[in-house]
C-alpha positions, 0 to 999 in steps of 0.5 A, a space after each residue: 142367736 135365734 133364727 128369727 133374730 138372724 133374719 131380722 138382722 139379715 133383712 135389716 142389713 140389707 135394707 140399711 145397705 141399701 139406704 145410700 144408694 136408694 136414696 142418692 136415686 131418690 135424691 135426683 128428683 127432690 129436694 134432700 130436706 124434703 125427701 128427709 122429711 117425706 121418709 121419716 114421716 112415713 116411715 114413722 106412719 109405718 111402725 104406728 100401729 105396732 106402737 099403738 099395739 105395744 103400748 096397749 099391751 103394756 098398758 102404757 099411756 103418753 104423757 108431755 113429758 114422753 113428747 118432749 123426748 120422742 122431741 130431743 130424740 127425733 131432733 138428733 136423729 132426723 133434723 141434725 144427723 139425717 140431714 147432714 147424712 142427705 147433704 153427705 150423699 149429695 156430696 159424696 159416693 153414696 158407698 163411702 157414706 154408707 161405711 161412714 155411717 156403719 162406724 156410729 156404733 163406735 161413736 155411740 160407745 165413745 160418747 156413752 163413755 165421755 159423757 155417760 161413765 158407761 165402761 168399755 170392755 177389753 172386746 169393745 175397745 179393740 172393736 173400736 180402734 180396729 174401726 177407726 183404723 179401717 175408717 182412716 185406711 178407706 178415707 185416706 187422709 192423705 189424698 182426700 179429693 173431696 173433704 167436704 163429703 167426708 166431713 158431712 159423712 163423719 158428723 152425720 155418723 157422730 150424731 147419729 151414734 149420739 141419737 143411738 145413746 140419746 134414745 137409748 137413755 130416753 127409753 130406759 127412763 120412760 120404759 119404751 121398747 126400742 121400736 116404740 121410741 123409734 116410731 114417735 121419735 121419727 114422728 116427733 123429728 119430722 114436724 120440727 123438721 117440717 117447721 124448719 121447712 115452713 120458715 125457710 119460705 119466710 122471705 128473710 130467712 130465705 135470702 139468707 139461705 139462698 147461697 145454701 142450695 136445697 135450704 130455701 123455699 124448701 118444697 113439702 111434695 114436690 115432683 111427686 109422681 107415680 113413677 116415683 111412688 114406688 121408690 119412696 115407698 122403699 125408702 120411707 116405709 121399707 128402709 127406713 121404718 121396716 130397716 129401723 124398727 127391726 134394728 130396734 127390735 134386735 137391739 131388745 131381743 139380743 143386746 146392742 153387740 148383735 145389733 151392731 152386727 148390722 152396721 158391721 155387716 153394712 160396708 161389706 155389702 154396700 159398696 158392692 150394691 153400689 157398685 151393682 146399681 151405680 157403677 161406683 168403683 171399689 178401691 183397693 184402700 176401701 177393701 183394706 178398710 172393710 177387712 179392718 172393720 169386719 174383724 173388728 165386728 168379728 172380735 165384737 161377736 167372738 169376744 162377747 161369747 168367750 166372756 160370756 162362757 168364761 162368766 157361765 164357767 166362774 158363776 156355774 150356779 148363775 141364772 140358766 143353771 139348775 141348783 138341783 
């Protein structure tokens, strides 16, 4: 791995670690479906000008049908699985959400194999079921005390891991790099959620939705205020359009395995920022759990370097080896 690739990771890891409990601060002060909508428009706004950049350097120019996936993408990501994960940190320790969202790239590899035929290698499989181990033994089914957190929590990480196969389908067909799907994708997702926004201000929609709380009369910018510039602006530009456009950047540099390290990493690192910041206790099931999911992120890792040495020592007139 190259150095800049690891500090990228490294600042990305972080960043996402420290995502639930930024935004379970944030979310005392607005209302989660705006605060959504706030920080994937900036952040969106964010990566524009390297967007911008990269396609004039490719010289790509965007057509309707490029919008409307950045649309289909933004919608999984923003409207359906953030939402989902705003309403999961409302209703939950912020620590348990952010190891139920470090699990989407396992789900994101099970719904490219349902759905998209992609093989799973040996290494990958034992990730995966190492990964839901570890998620079985920090959930502990047998005394849930708040099931609906878990359920939002693990639909939230579901959605996203199919946003990750979704973008990841859209970008290969139209030719986008990773950050440039990202930046419009966030871009495109806060309109339509912004038009949700609008309608939940129709007065029959909003008596409807009024037994929902946060769904009606849903503000745009609320409660701002200067004290409250500075953490909006971590959430909107550093973690989610810095934090995300470096996952991106990882994922085309050195692969989706090296990328997941990331989301690997993250329930080690986040119950112990929030135990730092929120006083969240940790319990010994979720140390049980992170240790699971850890060595599975090791045999990702371990697994992927030994195949690809076996493959180098079968192939020794591959590409990277001289015919002279």
């Amino acid at each position: 791995m190259k150095v800049k690739t690891l500090v990228y990771v490294l600042i990305s890891t972080f960043l996402f670690s420290s995502m639930e409990i930024a935004l379970k601060i944030a979310g005392g002060s607005f209302n989660p479906i705006e605060l959504n909508f706030i920080r994937f428009l900036c952040g969106g706004l964010a990566l524009l000008p390297i967007a911008i950049h990269t396609l004039r350097r490719r010289q790509q120019h965007l057509h309707w049908r490029d919008w409307f996936a950045f649309s289909v993408t933004g919608f999984a990501c923003v409207v359906v699985s953030m939402t989902l994960y705003q309403m999961a940190i409302q209703a939950t320790a912020a620590s348990t959400v952010a190891i139920l969202l470090s699990a989407n790239p396992v789900f994101g590899m099970l719904i490219g194999l349902i759905f998209l035929g992609e093989r799973m290698t040996r290494t990958n499989t034992i990730a995966v079921i190492l990964t839901l181990i570890g998620l079985i033994v920090i959930i502990d089914p047998f005394k849930l005390t708040n099931p609906l957190g878990i359920v939002l929590g693990l639909a939230c990480s579901i959605t996203f891991g199919l946003y990750g196969v979704i973008s990841r389908v859209n970008a290969n067909q139209r030719h986008f790099d990773g950050l440039t799907m990202t930046c419009f994708s966030f871009i495109a997702g806060a309109f339509e959620l912004g038009v949700l926004m609008l309608s939940t201000h129709i007065p029959i929609e909003a008596n409807v939705l009024r037994g929902i709380k946060g769904f009606s009369d849903v503000p745009f910018f609320a409660n701002l205020s200067w004290q409250a510039l500075p953490l909006l602006a971590y959430v909107s530009i550093l973690v989610t359009g810095v934090a995300f456009g470096l996952y991106f950047i990882v994922m085309d540099e050195a692969g989706i395995p090296v990328a997941s390290l990331i989301f690997f990493i993250k329930p080690a690192l986040a119950p112990i920022l929030a135990l730092i910041v929120l006083g969240e206790p940790i319990y010994v099931n979720t140390v049980i759990g992170i240790v699971i999911i850890l060595i599975g992120s090791v045999v990702t890792l371990v697994g992927e370097k030994i195949a690809l040495t076996m493959s180098d020592w079968w192939h020794p007139f591959g590409h990277g080896h001289s015919s002279h």
